[in-house]
LOZA-920223 format. One record per residue (C-alpha): x, y, z; residue in three letters. Coordinates in steps of 0.1 Angstrom, whole numbers, plus 5000, padded with zeros to 4 digits. Example, Ala and Ser with C-alpha at 12.3 -4.5 7.8 and 13.67 -1.06 7.14 Angstrom:
<nodes>
<node><x>5123</x><y>4955</y><z>5078</z><res>ala</res></node>
<node><x>5137</x><y>4989</y><z>5071</z><res>ser</res></node>
</nodes>
This chain:
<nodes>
<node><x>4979</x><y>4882</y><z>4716</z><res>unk</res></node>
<node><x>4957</x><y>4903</y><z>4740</z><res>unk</res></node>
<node><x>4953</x><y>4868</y><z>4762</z><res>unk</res></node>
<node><x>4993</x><y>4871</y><z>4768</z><res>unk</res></node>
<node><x>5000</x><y>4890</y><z>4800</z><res>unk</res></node>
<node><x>5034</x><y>4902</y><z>4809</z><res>unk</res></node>
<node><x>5052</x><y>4917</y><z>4842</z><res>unk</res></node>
<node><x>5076</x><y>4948</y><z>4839</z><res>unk</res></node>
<node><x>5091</x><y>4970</y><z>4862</z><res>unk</res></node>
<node><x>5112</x><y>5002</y><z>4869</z><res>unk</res></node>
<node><x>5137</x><y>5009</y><z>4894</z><res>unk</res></node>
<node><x>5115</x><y>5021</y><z>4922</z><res>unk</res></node>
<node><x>5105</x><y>4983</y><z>4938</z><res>unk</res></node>
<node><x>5117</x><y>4954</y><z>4917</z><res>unk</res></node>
<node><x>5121</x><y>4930</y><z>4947</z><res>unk</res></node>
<node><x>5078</x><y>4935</y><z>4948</z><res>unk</res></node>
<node><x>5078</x><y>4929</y><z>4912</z><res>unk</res></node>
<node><x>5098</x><y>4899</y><z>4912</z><res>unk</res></node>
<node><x>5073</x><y>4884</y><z>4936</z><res>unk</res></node>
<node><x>5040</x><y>4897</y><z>4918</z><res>unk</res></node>
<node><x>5051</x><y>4880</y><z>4888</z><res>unk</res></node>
<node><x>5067</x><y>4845</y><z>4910</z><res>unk</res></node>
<node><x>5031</x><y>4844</y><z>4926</z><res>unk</res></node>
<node><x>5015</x><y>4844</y><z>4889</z><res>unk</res></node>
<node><x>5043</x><y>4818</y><z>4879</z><res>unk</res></node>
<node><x>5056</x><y>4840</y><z>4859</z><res>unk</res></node>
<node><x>5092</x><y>4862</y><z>4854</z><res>unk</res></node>
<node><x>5094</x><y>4896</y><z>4853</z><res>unk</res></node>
<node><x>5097</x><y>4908</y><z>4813</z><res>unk</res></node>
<node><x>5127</x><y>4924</y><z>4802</z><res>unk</res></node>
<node><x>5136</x><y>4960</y><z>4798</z><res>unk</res></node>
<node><x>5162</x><y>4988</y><z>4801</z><res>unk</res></node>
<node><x>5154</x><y>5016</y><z>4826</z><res>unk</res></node>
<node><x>5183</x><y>5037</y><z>4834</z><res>unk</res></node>
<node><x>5192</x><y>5074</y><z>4832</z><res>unk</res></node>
<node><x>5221</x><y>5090</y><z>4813</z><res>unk</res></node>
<node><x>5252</x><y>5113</y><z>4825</z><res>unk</res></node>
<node><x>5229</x><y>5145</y><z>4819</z><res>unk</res></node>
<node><x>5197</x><y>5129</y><z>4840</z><res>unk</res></node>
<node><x>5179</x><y>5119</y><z>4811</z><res>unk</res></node>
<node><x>5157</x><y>5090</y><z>4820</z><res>unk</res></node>
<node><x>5159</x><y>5064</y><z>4787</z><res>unk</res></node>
<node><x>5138</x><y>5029</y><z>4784</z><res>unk</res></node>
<node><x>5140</x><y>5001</y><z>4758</z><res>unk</res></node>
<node><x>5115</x><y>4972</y><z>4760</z><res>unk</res></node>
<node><x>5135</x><y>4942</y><z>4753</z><res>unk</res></node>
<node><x>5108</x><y>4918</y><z>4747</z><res>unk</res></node>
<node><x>5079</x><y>4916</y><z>4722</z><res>unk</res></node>
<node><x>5049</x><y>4936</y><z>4734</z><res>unk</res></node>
<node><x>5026</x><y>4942</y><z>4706</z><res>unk</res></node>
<node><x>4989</x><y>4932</y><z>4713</z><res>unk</res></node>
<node><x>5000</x><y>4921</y><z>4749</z><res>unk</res></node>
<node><x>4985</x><y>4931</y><z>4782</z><res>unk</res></node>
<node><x>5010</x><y>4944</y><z>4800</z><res>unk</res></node>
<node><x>5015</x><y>4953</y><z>4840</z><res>unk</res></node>
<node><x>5043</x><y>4981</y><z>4847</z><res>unk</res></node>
<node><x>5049</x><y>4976</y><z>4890</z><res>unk</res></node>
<node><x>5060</x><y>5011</y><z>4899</z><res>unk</res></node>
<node><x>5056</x><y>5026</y><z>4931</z><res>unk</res></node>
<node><x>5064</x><y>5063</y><z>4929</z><res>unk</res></node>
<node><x>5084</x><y>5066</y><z>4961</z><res>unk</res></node>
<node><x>5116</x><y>5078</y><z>4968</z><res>unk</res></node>
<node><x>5135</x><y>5095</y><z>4946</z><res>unk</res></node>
<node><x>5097</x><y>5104</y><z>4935</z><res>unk</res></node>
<node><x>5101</x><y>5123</y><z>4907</z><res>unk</res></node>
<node><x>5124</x><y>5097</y><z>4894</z><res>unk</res></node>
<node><x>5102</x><y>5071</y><z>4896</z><res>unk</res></node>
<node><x>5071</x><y>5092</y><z>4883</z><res>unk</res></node>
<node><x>5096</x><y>5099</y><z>4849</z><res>unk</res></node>
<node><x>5106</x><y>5060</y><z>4850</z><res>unk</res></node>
<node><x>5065</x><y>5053</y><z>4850</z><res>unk</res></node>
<node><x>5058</x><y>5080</y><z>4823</z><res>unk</res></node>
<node><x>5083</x><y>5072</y><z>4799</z><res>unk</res></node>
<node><x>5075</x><y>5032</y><z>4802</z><res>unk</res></node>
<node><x>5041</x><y>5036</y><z>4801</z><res>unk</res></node>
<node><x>5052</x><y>5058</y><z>4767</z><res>unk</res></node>
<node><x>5076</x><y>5034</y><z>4753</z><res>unk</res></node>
<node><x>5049</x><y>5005</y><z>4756</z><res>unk</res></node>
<node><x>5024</x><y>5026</y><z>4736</z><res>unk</res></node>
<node><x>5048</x><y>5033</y><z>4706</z><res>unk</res></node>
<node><x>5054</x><y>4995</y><z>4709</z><res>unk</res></node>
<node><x>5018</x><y>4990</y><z>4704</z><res>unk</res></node>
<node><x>5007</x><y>4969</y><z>4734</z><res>unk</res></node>
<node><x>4972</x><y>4959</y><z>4739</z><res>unk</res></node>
<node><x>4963</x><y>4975</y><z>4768</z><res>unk</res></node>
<node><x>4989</x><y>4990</y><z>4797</z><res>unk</res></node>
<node><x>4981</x><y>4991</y><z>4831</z><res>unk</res></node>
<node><x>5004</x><y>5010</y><z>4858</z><res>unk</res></node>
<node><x>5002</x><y>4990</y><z>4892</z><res>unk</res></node>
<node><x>5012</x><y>5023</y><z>4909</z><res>unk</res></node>
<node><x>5016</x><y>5003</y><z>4951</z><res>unk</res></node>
<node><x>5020</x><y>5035</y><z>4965</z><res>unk</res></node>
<node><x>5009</x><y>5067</y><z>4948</z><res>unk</res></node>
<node><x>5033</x><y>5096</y><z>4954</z><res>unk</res></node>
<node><x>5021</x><y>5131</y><z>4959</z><res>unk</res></node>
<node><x>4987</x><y>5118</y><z>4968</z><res>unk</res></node>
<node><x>4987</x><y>5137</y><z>5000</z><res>unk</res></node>
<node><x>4986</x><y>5167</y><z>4978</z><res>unk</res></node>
<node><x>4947</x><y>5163</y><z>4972</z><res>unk</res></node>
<node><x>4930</x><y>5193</y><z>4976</z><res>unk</res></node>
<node><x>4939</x><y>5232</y><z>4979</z><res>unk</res></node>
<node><x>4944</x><y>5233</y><z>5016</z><res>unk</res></node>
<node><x>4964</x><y>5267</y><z>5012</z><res>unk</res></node>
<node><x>4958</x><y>5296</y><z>4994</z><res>unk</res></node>
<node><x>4978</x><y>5294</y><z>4958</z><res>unk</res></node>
<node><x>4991</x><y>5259</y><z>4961</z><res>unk</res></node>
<node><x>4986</x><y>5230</y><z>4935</z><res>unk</res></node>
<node><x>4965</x><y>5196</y><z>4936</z><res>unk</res></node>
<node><x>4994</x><y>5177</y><z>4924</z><res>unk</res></node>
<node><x>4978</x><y>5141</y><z>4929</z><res>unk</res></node>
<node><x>4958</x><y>5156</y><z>4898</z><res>unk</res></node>
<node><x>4982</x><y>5164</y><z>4881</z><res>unk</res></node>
<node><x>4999</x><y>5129</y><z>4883</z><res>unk</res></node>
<node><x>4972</x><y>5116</y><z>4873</z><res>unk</res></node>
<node><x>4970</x><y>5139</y><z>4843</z><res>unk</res></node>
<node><x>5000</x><y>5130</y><z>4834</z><res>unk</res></node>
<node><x>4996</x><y>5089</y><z>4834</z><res>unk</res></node>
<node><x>4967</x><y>5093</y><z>4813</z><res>unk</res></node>
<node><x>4980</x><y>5110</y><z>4789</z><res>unk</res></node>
<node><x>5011</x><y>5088</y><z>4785</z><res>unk</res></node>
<node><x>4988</x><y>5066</y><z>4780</z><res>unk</res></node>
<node><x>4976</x><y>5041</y><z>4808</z><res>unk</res></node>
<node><x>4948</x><y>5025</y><z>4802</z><res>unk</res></node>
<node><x>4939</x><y>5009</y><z>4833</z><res>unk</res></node>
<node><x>4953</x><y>5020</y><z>4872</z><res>unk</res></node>
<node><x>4961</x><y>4994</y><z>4895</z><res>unk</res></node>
<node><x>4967</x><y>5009</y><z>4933</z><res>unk</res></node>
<node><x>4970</x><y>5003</y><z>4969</z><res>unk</res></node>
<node><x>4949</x><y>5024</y><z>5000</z><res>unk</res></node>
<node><x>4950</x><y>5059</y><z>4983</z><res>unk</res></node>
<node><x>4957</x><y>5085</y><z>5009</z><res>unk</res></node>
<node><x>4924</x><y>5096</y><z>5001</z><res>unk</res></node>
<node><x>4898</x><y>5082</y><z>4978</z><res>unk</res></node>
<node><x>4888</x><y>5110</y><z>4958</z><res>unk</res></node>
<node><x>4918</x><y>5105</y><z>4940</z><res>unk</res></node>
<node><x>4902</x><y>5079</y><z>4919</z><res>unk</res></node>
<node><x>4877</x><y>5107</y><z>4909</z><res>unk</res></node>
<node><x>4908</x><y>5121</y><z>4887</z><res>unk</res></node>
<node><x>4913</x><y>5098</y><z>4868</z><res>unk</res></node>
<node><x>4893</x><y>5094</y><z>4832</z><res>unk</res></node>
<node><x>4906</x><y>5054</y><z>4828</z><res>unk</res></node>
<node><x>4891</x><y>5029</y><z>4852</z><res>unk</res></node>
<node><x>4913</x><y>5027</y><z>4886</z><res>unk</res></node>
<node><x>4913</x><y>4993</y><z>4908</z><res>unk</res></node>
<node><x>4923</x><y>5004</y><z>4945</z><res>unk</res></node>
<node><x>4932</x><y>4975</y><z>4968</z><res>unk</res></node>
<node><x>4934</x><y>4972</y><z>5002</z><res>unk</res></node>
<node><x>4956</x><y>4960</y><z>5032</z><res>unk</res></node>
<node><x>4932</x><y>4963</y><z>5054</z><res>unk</res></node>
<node><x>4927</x><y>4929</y><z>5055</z><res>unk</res></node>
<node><x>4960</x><y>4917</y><z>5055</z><res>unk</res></node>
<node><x>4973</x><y>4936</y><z>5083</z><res>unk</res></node>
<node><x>4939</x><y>4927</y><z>5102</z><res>unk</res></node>
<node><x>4948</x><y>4889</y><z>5096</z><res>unk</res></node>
<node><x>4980</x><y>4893</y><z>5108</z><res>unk</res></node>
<node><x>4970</x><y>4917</y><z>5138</z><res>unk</res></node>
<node><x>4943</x><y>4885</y><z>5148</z><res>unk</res></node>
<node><x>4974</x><y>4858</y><z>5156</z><res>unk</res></node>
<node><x>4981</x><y>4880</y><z>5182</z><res>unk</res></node>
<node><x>4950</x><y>4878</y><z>5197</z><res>unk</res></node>
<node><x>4919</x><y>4899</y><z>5201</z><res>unk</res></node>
<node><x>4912</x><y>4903</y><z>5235</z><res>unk</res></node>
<node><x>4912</x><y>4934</y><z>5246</z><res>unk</res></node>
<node><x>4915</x><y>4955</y><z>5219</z><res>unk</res></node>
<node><x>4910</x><y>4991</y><z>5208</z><res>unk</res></node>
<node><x>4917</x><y>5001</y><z>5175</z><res>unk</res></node>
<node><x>4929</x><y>5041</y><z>5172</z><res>unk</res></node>
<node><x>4934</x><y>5062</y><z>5138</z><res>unk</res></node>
<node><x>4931</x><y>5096</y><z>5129</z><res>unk</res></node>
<node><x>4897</x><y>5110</y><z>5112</z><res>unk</res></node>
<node><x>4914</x><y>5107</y><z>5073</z><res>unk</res></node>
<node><x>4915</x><y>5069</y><z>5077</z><res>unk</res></node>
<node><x>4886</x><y>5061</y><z>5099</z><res>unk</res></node>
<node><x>4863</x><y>5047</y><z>5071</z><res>unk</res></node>
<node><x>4890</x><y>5021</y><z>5067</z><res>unk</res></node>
<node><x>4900</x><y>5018</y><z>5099</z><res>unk</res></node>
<node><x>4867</x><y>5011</y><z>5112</z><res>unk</res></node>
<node><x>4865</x><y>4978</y><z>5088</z><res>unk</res></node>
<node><x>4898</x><y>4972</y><z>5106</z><res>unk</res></node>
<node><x>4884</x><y>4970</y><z>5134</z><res>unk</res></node>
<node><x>4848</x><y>4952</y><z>5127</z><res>unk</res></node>
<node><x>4875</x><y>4926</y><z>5113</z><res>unk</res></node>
<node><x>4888</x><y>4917</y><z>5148</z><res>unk</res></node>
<node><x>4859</x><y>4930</y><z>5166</z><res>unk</res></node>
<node><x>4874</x><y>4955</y><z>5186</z><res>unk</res></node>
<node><x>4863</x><y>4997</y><z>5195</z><res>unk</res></node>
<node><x>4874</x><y>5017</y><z>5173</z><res>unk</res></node>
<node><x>4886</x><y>5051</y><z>5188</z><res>unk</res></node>
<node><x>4897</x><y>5086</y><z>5169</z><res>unk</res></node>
<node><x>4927</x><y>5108</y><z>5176</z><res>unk</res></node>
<node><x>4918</x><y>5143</y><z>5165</z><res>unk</res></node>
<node><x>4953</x><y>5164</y><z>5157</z><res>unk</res></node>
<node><x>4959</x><y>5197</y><z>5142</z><res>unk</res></node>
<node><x>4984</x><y>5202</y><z>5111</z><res>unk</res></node>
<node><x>5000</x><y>5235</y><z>5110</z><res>unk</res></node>
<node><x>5020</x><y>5244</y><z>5081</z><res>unk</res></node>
<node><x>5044</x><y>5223</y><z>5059</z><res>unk</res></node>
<node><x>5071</x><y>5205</y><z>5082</z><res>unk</res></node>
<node><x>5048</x><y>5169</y><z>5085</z><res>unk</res></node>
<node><x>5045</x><y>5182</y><z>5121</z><res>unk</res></node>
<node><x>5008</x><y>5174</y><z>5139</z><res>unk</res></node>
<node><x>4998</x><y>5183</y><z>5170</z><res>unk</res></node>
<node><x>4976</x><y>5150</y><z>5189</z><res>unk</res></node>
<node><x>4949</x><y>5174</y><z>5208</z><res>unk</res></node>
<node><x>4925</x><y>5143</y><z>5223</z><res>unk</res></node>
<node><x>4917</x><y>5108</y><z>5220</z><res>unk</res></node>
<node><x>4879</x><y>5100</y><z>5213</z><res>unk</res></node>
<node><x>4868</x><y>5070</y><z>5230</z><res>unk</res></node>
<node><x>4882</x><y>5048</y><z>5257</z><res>unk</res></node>
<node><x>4912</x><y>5031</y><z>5255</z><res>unk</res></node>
<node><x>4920</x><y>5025</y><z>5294</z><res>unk</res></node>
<node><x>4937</x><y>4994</y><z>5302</z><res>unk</res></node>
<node><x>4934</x><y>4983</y><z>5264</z><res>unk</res></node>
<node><x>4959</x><y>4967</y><z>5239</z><res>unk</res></node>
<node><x>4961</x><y>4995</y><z>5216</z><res>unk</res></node>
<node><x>4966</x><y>4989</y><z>5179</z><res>unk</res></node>
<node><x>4975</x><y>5021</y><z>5158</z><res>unk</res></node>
<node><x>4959</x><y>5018</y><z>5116</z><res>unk</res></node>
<node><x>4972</x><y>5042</y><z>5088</z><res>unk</res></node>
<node><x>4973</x><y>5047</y><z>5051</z><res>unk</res></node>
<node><x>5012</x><y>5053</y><z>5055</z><res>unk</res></node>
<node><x>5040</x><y>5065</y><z>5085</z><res>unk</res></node>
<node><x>5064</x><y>5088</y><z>5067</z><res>unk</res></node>
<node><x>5086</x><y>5107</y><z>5095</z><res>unk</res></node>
<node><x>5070</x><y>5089</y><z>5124</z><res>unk</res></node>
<node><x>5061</x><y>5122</y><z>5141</z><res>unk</res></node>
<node><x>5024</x><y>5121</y><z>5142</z><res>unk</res></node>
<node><x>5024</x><y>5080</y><z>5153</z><res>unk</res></node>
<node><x>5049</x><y>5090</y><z>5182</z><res>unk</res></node>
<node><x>5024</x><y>5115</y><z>5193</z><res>unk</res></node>
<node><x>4993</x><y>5095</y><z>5191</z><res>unk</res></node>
<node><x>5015</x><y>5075</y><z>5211</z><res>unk</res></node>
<node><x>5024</x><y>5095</y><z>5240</z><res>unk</res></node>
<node><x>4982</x><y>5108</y><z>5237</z><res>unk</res></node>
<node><x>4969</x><y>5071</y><z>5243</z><res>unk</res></node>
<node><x>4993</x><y>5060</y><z>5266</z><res>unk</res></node>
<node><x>4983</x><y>5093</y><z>5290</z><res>unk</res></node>
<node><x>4948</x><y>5083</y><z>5282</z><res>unk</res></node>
<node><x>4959</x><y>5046</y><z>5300</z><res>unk</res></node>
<node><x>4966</x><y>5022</y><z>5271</z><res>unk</res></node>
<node><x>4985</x><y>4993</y><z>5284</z><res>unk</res></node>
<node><x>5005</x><y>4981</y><z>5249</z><res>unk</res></node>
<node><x>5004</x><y>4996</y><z>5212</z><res>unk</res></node>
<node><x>5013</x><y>4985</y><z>5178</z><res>unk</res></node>
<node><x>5012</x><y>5005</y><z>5148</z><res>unk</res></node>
<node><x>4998</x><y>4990</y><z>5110</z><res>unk</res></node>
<node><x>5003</x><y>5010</y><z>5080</z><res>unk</res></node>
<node><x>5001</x><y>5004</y><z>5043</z><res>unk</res></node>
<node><x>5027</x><y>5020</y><z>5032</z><res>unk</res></node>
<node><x>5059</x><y>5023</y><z>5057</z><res>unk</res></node>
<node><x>5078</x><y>5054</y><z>5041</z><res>unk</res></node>
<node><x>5101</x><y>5056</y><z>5074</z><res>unk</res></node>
<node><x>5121</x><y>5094</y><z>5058</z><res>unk</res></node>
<node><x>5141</x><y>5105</y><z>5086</z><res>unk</res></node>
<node><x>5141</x><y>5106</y><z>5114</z><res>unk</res></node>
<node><x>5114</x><y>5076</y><z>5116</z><res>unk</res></node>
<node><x>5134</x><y>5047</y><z>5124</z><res>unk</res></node>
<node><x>5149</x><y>5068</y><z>5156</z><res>unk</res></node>
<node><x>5120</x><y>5080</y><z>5169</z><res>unk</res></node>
<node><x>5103</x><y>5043</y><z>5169</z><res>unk</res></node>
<node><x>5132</x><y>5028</y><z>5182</z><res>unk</res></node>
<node><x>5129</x><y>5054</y><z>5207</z><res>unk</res></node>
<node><x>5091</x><y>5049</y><z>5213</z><res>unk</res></node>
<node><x>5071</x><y>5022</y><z>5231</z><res>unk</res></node>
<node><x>5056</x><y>5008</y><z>5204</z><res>unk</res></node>
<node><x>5057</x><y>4969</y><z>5208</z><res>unk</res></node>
<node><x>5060</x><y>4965</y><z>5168</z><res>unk</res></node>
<node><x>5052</x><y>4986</y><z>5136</z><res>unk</res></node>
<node><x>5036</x><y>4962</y><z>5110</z><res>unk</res></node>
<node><x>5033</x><y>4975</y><z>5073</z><res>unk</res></node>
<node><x>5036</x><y>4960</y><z>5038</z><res>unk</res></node>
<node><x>5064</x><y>4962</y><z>5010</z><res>unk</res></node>
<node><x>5046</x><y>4984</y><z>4989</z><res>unk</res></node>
<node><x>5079</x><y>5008</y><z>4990</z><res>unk</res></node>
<node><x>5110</x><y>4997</y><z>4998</z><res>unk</res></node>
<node><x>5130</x><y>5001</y><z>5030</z><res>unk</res></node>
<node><x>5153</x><y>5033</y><z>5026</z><res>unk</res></node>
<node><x>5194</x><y>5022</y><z>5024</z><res>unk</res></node>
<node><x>5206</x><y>5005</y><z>5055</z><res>unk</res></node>
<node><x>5174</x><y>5008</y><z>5071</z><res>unk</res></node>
<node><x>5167</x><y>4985</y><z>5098</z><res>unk</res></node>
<node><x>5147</x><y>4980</y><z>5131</z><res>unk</res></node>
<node><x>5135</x><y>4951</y><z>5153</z><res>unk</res></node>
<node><x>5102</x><y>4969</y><z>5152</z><res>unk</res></node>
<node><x>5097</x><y>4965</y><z>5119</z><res>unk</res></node>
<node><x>5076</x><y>4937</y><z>5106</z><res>unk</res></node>
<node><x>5068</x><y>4939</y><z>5064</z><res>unk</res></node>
<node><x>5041</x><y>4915</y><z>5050</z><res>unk</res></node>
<node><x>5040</x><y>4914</y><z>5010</z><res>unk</res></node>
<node><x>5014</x><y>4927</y><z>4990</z><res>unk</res></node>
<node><x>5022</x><y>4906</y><z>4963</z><res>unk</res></node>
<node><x>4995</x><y>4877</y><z>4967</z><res>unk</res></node>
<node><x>4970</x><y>4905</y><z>4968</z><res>unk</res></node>
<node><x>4985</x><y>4924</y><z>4935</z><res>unk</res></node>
<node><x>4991</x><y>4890</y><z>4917</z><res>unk</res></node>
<node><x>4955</x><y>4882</y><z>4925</z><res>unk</res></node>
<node><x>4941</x><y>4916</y><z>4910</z><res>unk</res></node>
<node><x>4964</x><y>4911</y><z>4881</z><res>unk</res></node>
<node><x>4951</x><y>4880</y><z>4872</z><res>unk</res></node>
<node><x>4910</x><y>4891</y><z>4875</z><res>unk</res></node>
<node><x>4919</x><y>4922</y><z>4859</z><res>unk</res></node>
<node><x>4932</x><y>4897</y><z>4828</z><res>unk</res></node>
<node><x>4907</x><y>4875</y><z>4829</z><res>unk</res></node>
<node><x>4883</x><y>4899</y><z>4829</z><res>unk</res></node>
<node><x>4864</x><y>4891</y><z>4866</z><res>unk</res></node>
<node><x>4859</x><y>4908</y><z>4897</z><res>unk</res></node>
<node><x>4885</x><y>4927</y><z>4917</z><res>unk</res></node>
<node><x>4862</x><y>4938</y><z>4943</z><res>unk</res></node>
<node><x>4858</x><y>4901</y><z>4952</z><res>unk</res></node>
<node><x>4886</x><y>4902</y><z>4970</z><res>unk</res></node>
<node><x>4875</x><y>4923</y><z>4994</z><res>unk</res></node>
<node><x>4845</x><y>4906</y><z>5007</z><res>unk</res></node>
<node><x>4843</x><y>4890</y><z>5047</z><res>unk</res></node>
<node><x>4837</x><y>4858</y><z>5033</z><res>unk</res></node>
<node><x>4863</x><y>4855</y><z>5013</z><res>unk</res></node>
<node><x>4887</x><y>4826</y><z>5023</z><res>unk</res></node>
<node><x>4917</x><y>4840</y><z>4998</z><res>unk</res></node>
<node><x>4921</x><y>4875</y><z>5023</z><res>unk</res></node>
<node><x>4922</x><y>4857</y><z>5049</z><res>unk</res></node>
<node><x>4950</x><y>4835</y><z>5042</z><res>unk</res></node>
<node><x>4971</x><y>4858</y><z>5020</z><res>unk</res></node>
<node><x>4992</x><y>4868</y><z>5053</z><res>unk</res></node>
<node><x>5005</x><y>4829</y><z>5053</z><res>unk</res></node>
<node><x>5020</x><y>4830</y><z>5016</z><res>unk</res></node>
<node><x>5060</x><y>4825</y><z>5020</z><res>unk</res></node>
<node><x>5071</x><y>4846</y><z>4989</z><res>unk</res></node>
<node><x>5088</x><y>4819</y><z>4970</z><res>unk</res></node>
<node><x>5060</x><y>4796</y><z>4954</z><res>unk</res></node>
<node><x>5038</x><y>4806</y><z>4926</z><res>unk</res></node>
<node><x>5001</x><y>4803</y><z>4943</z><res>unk</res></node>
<node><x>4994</x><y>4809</y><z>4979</z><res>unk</res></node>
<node><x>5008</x><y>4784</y><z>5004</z><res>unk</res></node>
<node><x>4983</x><y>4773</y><z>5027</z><res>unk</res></node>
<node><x>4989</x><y>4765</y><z>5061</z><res>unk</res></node>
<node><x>4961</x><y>4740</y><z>5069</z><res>unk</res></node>
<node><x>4962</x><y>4748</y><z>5109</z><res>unk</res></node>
<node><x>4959</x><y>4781</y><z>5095</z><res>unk</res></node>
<node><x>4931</x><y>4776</y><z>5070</z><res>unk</res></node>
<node><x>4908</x><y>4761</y><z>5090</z><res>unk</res></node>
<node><x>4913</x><y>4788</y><z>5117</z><res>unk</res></node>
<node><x>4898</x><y>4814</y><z>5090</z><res>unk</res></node>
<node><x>4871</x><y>4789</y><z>5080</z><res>unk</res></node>
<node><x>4861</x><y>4785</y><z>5115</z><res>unk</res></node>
<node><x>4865</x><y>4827</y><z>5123</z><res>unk</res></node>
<node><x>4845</x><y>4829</y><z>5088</z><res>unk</res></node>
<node><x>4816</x><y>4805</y><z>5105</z><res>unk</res></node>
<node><x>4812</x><y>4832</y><z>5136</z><res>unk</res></node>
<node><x>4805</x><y>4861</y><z>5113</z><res>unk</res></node>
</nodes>
């Protein structure tokens, strides 16, 4: 039974589920997830999972804690229902800006989330631009972290590349810089100062030129918006002509959607890793799914091959994942489109 994969999910993203497990050509297997009168979070596997390999999706975004107890107690029940292996496709990883003691007395409670999958008992993490990457470090089970980096570049590239700079902040400039050896652009650093606990930086300068350059803005994730719309208003004194923001992960807690509605940005692109809040919405906003890229690590992780093949410049599957429509099993290819990337793969 351990060559039977299934697909199940809690209440924090089913929509992304639904389309990991379409991609695969597959339905998303049935359970309860719900929480009593008293708050009591209660799960019931309705289908067989005994010897299976079995994928929970479950970002732990807002409510977090929710979805955290939602994860544990799945990852729990499918244990006790003795499945072959379980493996917690975690999109975006909540608390994971809580990495280090930054502060005197405070916790590292990205470790302690991760102590607490493990001993549910998750075998295997499955997870989506960290916020750093020492948070693979602790974890005791083996931990697959993809990246968008290559989606959002894709997608950046029909807009053209001429005349680019690519900005981010020193946390993401590893990343960032593959961003922009993708669409062969500068890559230039914001240096800001966080001081204390209200998601407040201060932008203090802007390393490298971006003078009469088509800006785009790369991140892990944009959460209140508040350090994007002051690297905005630091490049634009600095002389950039037109920005765009990409993120992983668009957490958008208020008061984001004002304040880039407000802004200059020419559009925000990031991926449905978490849902949009309630009655969210902005002309801004463009969301490219992650699923082709999950449904892709799903399957190698089943099989038994190489995630990190995903991830190399030659390979054809990245650069055409952008193109996949969200209804078909498979990626869609857009021949105009494919032999675009074949012939951008032929410069390299």
């Amino acid at each position: 039974m351990r060559d039977a994969l299934d697909i199940y999910t809690g209440n924090a993203n089913p929509e992304l589920a639904a389309k990991i497990a379409r991609y695969l050509g597959r339905t998303v297997a049935k359970a309860e997830v719900f929480a009593f009168a008293n708050e009591n979070t209660f799960v019931r596997i309705l289908d067989n999972a005994r010897e299976k390999d079995v994928f929970i999706v479950q970002p732990t975004t807002r409510p977090v804690n929710t979805s955290i107890m939602e994860l544990l107690i799945m990852i729990d029940a499918f244990k006790r229902a003795s499945a072959g292996r379980i493996t917690a496709v975690v999109p975006y990883y909540g608390y994971g800006r809580s990495d280090k003691k930054d502060q005197p007395r405070v916790p590292i409670t990205a470790r302690l989330v991760a102590d607490m999958l493990q001993v549910a008992g998750a075998n295997r993490i499955l997870t989506l631009d960290l916020h750093q990457g020492q948070i693979q470090g602790f974890f005791n089970v083996p931990v697959d972290e993809l990246t968008a980096v290559h989606l959002l570049s894709n997608y950046m590239r029909q807009s053209g590349t001429e005349n680019l700079a690519v900005v981010t902040d020193l946390g993401f400039a590893k990343r960032a810089r593959t961003f922009a050896e993708l669409l062969n652009a500068p890559l230039a650093i914001v240096e800001k100062r966080r001081e204390g606990n209200d998601d407040h930086a201060e932008v203090l300068n802007v390393i490298g030129d971006v003078k009469g350059k088509r800006v785009i803005i790369v991140d892990d994730e944009i959460d209140t918006a508040g350090t994007l719309t002051e690297t905005v208003r630091a490049i634009e004194k600095a002389g950039a002509i037109e920005i765009t923001a990409c993120a992983t992960h668009g957490v958008f807690s208020a008061p984001a959607i004002e304040r880039i509605n407000a802004s200059s940005i020419r559009e925000v692109v990031v991926t449905d890793s978490i849902p949009l809040p309630a009655g969210v919405s902005s002309p801004k906003i463009k969301r490219l799914s992650c699923a082709p890229l999950f449904g892709e690590a799903i399957k190698r992780i089943h099989k038994g091959e190489s995630v990190g093949a995903l991830f190399g410049k030659d390979a054809a599957l990245a650069e055409e994942m952008v193109f996949w429509d969200g209804e078909h099993e498979g990626l869609v290819r857009d021949p105009a489109a494919a032999a675009a990337a074949e012939k951008r793969r032929a410069k390299r």
